[in-house]
C-alpha positions in Angstrom: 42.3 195.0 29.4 40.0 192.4 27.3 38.0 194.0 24.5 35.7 192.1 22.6 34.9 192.9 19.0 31.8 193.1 16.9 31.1 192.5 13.2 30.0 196.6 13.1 33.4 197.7 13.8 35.0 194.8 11.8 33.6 195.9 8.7 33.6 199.6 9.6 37.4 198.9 9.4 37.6 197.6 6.1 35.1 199.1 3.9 36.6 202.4 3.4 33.3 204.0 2.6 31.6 203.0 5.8 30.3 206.2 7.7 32.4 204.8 11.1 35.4 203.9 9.0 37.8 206.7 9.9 36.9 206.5 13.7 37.4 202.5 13.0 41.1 202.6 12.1 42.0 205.1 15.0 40.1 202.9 17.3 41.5 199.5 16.5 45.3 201.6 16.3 44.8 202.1 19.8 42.8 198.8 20.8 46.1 197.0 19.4 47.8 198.0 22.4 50.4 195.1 24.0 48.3 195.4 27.3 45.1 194.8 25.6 43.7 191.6 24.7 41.2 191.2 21.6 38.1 188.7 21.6 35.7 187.8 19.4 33.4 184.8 18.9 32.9 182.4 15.9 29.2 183.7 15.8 31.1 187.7 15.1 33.5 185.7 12.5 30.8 183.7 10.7 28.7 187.1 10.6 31.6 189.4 9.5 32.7 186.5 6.4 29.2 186.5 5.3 28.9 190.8 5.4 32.5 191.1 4.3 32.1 188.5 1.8 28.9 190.2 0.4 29.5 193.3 -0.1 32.9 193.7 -0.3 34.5 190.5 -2.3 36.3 187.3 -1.5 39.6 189.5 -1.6 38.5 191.6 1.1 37.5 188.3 3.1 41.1 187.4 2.1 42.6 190.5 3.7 40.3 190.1 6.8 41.8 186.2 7.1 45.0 187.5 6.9 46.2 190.7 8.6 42.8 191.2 11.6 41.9 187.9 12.4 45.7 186.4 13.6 45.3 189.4 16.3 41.7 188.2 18.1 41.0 185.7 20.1 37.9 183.4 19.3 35.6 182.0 21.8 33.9 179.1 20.6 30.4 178.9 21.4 29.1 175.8 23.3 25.5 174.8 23.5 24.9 176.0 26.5 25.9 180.1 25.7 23.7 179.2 22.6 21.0 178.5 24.4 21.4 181.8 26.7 21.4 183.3 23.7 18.5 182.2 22.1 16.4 182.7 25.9 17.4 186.3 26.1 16.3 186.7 22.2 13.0 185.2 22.8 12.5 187.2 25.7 14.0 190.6 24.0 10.7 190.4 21.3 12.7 192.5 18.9 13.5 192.4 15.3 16.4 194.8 15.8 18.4 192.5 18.2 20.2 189.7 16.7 20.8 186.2 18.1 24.9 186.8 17.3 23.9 190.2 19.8 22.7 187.9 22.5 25.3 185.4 22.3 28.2 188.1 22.7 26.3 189.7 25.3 26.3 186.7 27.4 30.2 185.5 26.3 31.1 189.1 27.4 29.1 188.8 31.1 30.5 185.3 30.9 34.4 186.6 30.6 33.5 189.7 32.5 34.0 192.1 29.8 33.6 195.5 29.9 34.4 197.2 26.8 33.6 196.4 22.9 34.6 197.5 19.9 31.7 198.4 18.1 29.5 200.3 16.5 26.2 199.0 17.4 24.4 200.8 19.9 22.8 197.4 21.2 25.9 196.9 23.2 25.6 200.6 25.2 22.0 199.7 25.7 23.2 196.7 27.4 25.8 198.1 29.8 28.8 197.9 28.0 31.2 200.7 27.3 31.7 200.8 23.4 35.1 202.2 21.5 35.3 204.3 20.0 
């Protein structure tokens, strides 16, 4: 099964004082599953340096370079997803959606993915099936 990961459950798994972390590390235990296979974009890994980075420490960015991101997959953006992107967050109106939301919304119909790890509830509102 392919799973895409957002930043919310990225840093919910590091920052041991995040209110998801606990339900984090049991979800990526079992999302680490040989049968599964983990995605993520470089708009998710650009957003999760710059959170990780900020509130956490370079070392933490370090640990996040190290032991999660040699398990994901990245899907490089190309203009065109970008510009999908930017349409559906133009036509969303909303503060509370991001353009890095929009752009994994449309990789995921892209790829056909189902299910996201992830903690914001933008991704249930759009049809997905969010772990935990």
């Amino acid at each position: 099964m392919i799973i895409f990961v957002d930043t919310s459950a990225l840093y919910a798994l590091l920052d041991r004082d995040d209110a998801n972390h606990s339900k984090a590390k049991i979800a990526w235990s079992n999302t680490l599953h040989p049968d599964n296979v983990i995605v993520t974009t470089n708009y998710i890994l650009v957003e999760s340096f710059a959170l990780i980075q900020h509130r956490l420490g370079v070392e933490a960015v370090r640990g996040f370079q190290e032991d999660v991101l040699p398990v994901l997959g990245v899907e490089w953006i190309v203009e065109s997803v970008h510009l999908a992107g930017v349409s559906a967050l133009l036509a969303a109106s909303t503060r509370k959606l991001s353009l890095v939301d929009c752009v994994s919304f449309e990789i995921m119909h892209t790829l056909g993915i189902k299910r996201v790890f992830a903690f914001d509830p933008h991704f249930t509102e759009q049809g997905f099936t969010c772990i935990p």
